[in-house]
C-alpha positions as CSV (number, residue, x, y, z in Angstrom):
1,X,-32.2,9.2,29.7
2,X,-31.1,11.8,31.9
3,X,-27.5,12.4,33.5
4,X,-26.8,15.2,35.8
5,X,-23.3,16.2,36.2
6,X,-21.5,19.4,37.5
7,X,-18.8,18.9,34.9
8,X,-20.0,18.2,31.7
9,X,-17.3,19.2,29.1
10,X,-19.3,20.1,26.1
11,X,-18.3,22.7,22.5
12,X,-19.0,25.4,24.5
13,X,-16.6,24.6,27.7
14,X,-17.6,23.1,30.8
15,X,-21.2,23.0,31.9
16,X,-23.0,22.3,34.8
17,X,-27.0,20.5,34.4
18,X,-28.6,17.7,33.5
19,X,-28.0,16.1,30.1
20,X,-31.3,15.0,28.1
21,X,-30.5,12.0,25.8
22,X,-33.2,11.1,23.8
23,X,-34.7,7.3,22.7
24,X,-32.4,7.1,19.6
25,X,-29.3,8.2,21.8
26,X,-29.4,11.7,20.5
27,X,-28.1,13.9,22.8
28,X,-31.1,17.0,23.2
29,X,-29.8,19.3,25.5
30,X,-28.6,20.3,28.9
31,X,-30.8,21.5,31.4
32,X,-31.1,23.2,34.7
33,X,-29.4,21.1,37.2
34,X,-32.4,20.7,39.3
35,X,-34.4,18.7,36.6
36,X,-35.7,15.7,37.4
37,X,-32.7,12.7,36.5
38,X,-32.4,9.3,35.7
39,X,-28.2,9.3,36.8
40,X,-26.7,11.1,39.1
41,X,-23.2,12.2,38.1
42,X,-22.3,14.5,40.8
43,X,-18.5,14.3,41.7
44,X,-17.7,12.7,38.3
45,X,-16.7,14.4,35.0
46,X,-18.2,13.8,31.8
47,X,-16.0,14.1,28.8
48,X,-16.9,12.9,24.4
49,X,-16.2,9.1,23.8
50,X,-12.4,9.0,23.6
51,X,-12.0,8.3,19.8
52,X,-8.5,6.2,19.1
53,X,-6.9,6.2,15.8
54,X,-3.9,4.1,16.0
55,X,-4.6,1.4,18.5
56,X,-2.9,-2.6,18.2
57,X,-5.1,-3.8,20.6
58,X,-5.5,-3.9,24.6
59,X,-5.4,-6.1,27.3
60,X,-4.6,-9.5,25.3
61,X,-7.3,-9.0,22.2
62,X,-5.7,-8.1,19.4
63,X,-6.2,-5.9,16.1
64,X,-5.3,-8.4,13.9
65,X,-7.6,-11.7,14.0
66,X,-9.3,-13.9,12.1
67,X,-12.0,-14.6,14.8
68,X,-14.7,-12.4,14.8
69,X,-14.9,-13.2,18.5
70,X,-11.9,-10.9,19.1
71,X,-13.2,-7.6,17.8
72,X,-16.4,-8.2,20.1
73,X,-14.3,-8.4,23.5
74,X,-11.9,-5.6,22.0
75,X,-14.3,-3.4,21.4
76,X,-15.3,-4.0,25.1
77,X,-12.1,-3.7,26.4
78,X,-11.8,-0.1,24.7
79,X,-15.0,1.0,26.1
80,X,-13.6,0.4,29.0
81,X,-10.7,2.8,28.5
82,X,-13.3,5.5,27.6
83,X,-13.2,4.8,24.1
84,X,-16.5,5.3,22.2
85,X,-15.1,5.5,18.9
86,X,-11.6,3.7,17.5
87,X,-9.8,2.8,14.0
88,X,-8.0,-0.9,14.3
89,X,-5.0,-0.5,12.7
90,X,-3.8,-3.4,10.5
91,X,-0.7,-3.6,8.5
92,X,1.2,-6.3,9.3
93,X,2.1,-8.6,6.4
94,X,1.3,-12.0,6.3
95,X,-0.4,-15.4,5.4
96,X,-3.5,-14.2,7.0
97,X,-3.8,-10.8,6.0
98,X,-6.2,-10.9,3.9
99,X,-8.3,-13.2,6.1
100,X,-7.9,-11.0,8.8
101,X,-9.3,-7.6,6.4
102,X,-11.9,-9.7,5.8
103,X,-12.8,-10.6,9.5
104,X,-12.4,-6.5,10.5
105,X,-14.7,-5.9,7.9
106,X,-17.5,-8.7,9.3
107,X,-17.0,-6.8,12.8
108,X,-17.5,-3.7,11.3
109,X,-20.5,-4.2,9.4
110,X,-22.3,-6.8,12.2
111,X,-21.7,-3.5,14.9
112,X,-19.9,-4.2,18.0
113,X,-20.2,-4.9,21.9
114,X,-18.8,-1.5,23.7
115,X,-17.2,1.1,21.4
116,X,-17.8,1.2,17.6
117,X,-15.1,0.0,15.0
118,X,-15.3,3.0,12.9
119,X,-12.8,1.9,10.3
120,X,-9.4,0.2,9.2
121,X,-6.3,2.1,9.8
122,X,-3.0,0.3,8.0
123,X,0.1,0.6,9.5
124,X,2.2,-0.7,7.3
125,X,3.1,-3.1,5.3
126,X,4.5,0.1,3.0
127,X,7.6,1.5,5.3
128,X,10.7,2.1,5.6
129,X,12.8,-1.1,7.2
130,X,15.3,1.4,8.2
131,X,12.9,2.9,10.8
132,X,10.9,-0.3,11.4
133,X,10.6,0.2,15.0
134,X,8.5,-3.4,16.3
135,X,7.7,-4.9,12.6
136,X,10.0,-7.5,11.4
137,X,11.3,-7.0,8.3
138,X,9.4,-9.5,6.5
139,X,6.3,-7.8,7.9
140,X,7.2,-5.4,5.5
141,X,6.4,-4.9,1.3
142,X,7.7,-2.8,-0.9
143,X,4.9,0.2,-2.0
144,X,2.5,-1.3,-3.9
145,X,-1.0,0.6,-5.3
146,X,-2.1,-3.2,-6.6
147,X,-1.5,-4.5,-3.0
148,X,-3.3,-1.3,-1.8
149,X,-6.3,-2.3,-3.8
150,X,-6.3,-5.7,-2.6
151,X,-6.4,-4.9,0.8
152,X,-9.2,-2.4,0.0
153,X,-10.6,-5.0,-1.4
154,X,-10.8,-7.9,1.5
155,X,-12.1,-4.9,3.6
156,X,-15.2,-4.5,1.5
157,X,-13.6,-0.6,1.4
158,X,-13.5,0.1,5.2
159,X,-9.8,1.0,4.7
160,X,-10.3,4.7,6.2
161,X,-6.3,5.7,7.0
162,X,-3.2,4.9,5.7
163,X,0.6,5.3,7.3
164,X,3.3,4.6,5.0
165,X,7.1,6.1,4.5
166,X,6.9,8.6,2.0
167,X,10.0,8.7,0.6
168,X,9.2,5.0,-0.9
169,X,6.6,7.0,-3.3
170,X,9.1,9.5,-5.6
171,X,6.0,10.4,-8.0
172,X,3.4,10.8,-5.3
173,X,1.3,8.3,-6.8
174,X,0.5,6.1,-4.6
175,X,-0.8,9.1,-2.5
176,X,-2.7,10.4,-5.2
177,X,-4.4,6.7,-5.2
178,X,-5.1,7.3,-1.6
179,X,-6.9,10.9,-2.0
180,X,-8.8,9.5,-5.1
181,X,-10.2,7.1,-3.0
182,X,-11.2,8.5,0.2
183,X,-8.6,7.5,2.2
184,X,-6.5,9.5,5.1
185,X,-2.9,9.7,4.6
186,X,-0.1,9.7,7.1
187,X,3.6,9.6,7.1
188,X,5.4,7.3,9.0
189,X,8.3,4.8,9.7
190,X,10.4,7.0,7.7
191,X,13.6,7.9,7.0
192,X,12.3,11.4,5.1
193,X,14.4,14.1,5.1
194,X,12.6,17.5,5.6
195,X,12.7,18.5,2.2
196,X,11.0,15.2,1.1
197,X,8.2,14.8,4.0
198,X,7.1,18.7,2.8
199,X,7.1,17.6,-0.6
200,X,4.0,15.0,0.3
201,X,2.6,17.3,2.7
202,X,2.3,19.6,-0.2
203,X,1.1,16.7,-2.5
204,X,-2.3,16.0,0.2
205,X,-0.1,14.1,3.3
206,X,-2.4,14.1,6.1
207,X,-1.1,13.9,8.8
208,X,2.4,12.6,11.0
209,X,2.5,9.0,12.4
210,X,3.5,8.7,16.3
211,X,4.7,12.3,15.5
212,X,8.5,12.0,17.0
213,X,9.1,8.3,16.5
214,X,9.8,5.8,13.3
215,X,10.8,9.2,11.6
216,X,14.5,11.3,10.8
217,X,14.7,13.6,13.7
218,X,15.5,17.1,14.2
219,X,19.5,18.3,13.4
220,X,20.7,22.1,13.4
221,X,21.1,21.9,9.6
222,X,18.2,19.0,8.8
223,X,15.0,19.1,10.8
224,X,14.3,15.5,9.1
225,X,10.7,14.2,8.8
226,X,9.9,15.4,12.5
227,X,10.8,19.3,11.7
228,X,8.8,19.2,8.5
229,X,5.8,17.9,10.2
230,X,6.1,20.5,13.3
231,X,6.3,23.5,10.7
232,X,3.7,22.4,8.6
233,X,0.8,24.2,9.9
234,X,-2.1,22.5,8.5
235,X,-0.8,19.0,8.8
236,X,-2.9,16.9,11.8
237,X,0.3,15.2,14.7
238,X,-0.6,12.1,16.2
239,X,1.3,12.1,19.2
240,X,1.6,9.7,22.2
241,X,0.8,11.4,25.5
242,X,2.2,8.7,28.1
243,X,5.6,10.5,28.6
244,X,7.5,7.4,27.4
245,X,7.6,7.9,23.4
246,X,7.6,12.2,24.1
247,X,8.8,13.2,27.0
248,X,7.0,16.0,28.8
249,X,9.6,18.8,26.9
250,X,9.1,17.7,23.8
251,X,5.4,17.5,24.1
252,X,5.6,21.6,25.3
253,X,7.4,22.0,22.0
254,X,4.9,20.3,20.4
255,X,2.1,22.5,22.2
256,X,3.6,25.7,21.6
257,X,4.5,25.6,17.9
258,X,1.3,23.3,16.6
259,X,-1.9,24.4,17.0
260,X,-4.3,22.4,18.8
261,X,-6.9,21.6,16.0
262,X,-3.8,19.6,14.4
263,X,-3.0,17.3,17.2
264,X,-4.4,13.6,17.5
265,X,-3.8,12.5,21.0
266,X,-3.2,8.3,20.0
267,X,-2.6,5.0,22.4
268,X,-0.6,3.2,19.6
269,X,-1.6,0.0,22.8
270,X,-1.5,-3.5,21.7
271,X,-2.1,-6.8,23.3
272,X,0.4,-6.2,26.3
273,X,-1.6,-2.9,27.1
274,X,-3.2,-3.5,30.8
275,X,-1.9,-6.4,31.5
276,X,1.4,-6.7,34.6
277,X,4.8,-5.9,34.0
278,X,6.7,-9.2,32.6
279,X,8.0,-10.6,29.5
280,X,6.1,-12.3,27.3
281,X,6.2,-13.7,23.8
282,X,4.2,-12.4,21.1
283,X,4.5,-12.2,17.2
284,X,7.5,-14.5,17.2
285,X,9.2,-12.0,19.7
286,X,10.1,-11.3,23.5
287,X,8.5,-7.9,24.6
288,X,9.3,-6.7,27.9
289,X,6.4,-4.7,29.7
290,X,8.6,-2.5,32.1
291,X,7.5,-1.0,35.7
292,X,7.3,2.3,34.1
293,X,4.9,1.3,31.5
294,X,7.3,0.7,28.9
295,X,7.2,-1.9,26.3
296,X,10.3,-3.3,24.8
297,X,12.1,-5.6,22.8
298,X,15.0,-7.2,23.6
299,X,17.5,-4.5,21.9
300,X,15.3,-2.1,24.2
301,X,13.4,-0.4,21.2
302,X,10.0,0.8,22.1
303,X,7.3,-1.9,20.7
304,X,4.0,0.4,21.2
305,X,2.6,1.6,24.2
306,X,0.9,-0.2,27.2
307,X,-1.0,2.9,28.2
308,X,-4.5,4.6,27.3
309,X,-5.3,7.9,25.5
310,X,-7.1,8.7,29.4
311,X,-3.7,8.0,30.7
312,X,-2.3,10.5,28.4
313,X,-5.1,12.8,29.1
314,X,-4.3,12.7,33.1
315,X,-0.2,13.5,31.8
316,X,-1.2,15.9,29.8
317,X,-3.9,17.4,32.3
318,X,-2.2,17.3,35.6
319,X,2.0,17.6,34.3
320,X,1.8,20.0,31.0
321,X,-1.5,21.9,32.3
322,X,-3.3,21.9,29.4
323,X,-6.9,22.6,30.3
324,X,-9.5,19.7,30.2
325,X,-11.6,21.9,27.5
326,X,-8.3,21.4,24.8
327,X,-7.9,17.9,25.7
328,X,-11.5,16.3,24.6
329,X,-10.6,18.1,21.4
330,X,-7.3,16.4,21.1
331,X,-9.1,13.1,22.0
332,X,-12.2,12.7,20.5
333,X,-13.1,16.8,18.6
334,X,-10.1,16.6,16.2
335,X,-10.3,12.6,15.7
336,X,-14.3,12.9,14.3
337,X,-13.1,16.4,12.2
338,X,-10.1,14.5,10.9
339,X,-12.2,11.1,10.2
340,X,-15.1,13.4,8.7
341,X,-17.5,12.0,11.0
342,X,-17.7,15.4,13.5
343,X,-21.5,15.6,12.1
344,X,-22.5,13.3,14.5
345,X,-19.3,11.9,17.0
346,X,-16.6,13.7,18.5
347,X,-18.2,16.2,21.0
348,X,-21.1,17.0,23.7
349,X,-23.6,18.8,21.8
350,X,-27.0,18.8,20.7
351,X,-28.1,16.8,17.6
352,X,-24.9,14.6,18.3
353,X,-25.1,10.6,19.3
354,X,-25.0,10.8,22.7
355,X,-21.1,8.9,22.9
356,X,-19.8,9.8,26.3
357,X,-17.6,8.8,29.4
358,X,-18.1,9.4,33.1
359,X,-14.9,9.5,35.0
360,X,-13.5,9.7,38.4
361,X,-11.4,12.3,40.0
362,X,-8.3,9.9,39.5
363,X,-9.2,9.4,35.7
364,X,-10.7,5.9,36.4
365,X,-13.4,5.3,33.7
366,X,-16.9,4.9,35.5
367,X,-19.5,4.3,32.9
368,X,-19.2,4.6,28.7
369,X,-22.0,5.1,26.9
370,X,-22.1,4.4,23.4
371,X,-25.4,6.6,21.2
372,X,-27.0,6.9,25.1
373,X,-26.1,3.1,25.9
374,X,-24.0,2.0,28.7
375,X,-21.1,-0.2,27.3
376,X,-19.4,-0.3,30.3
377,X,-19.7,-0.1,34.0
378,X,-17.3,-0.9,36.2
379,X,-19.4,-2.0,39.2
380,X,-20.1,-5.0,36.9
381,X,-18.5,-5.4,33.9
382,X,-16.1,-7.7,33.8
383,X,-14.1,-9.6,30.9
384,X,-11.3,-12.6,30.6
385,X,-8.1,-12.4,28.9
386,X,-7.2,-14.5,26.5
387,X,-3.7,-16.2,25.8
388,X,-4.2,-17.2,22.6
389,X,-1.4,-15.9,21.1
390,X,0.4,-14.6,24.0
391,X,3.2,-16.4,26.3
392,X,4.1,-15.3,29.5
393,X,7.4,-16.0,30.2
């Protein structure tokens, strides 16, 4: 296949050709933009498959199920976010957990609909309840390396990332469990002072959960969990880029002392994600999904974001100015490096599966292609919701 596009955002900055995607759904190369073309692209931008690492779900379909049904039409309903490539983060304890691993791993290894399930991110069950933000505290366990190798376990090992509060782990073992076993670490839901949150980053902590939120926060004499993670130069920031959870100052600060290898641009969406403003009941709670794209609980704390990484890219893009070229790195470059999977995902370039989305100039998602196949169109792709386990109220 053949696409020719006047903005096609590749490693090297933005080109202008036609992209050459061969039978596998290897991308070959660009060429002059008066080949011959199978898709004309003109007027549209082509960007690397968003990859999400922290997602709860969007648009009713949820992260946690035990129907196998659900990861299909989630997968879908990424895709058509731009998302080539996303983690479904797990972590919430109960009856069905295991059950629910076990499905994940089914979806994983049978392949999926529109983007890929590249992998199990936890969230949970090990953090603090002091900064539990939308869990319920008997979502929450104590740190456990046993639990942690059952739920490697029921996920026949696809367990790729971990958040957890680190202060619950004094010895650093159950982080040293973690690096022996392949698996990305991140510190979150914590009440860490700096001191403490530098101590694991200099232990092998990977990275900052919803850098700014669930964590101690900056004071003049104790920068808390947030300053530790700011300073720490090496240490990857997932950060939430709708201006609700950062606002646009903090994200400047953010931008001007990190560099921008180390930041993860996230959704942290769930089921409410997409769907109209309202209150509704889900997980034995009332969330409120505000006009402003805010989702809360009854005591107003934040429960997750309704928005899309693409949103965050057009707040970023057209409100903070960052360039277009720093923002597929942020969204899909620094995901596949931090994954260890930028062999192959994670940018436009030759030799690399040819994941990619077409968008309009008001950052509606056109087309996603997934290795050179279109997972989503939006001329005809259409898909229910499904109100399951969601009330509207």
């Amino acid at each position: 296949m053949r696409i020719r596009c006047d903005a096609i955002y590749t490693e090297k900055g933005k080109q202008s050709g036609v992209l050459c995607i061969d039978d596998d759904g290897i991308i070959c190369d660009i060429r002059p933009f008066d080949t011959p073309f199978d898709l004309d692209a003109r007027g549209l931008r082509m960007l690397p498959g968003i990859i999400d690492i922290h997602t709860h779900g969007f648009r009713t379909y949820a992260s946690q199920s035990t129907q196998l049904s659900n990861y299909r039409k989630l997968s879908l309903a990424m895709a058509s976010q731009g998302v080539t490539g996303f983690l479904v983060t797990a972590g919430e304890h109960n009856a069905q957990e295991l059950q629910e691993l076990q499905t994940i791993a089914s979806a994983i290894e049978h392949g999926s609909a529109g983007a890929r399930i590249l992998g199990i991110h936890m969230e949970g069950p090990f953090l603090n309840p002091k900064r539990k933000g939308a869990f319920m505290e008997e979502q929450l366990l104590p740190l456990s390396i046993a639990w942690m190798q059952t739920y490697q376990k029921a996920a026949n090992g696809h367990i790729r990332y971990v958040s957890y509060a680190p202060e619950l782990d004094e010895d650093h073992r159950f982080l040293h469990y973690l690096q022996e076993n392949g698996i990305r670490s991140a510190g979150g839901h914590t009440t860490a002072t700096a001191a403490c949150y530098a101590d694991a980053i200099r232990h092998g902590l990977c990275a900052s959960t919803h850098t700014g939120n669930g964590m101690r926060q900056i004071d003049r004499r104790e920068v808390g969990a947030l300053g530790a993670a700011l300073l720490a130069k090496d240490l990857y920031n997932e950060i939430i880029c709708d201006l609700i959870h950062l606002s646009k100052e903090m994200l400047q600060i953010i931008l001007r002392v990190k560099d921008p290898s180390r930041l993860l641009m996230i959704s942290d969406s769930g089921q409410l994600s997409g769907l109209p403003c309202g209150t509704y009941r889900i997980h034995h709670q009332n969330r409120i999904l505000l006009e402003d794209g805010r989702i809360v609980l009854e005591d107003g704390s934040i429960a997750g974001s309704s928005k899309s990484i693409l949103w965050g890219i057009r707040c970023m893009e057209e409100q903070l100015h960052v360039p277009m070229e720093t923002l597929v790195r942020m969204s899909a470059g620094n995901q596949a490096q931090f994954l260890g999977m930028d062999d192959h995902i994670g940018s436009i370039a030759p030799g690399k599966d040819a994941d990619l989305v077409l968008i309009d100039p008001a950052y509606a998602v056109v087309k996603t292609f997934v290795k050179g196949k279109c997972v989503y169109d939006r001329q005809d792709s259409t898909l229910p919701l499904c109100f399951d386990h969601i009330e509207r109220l």
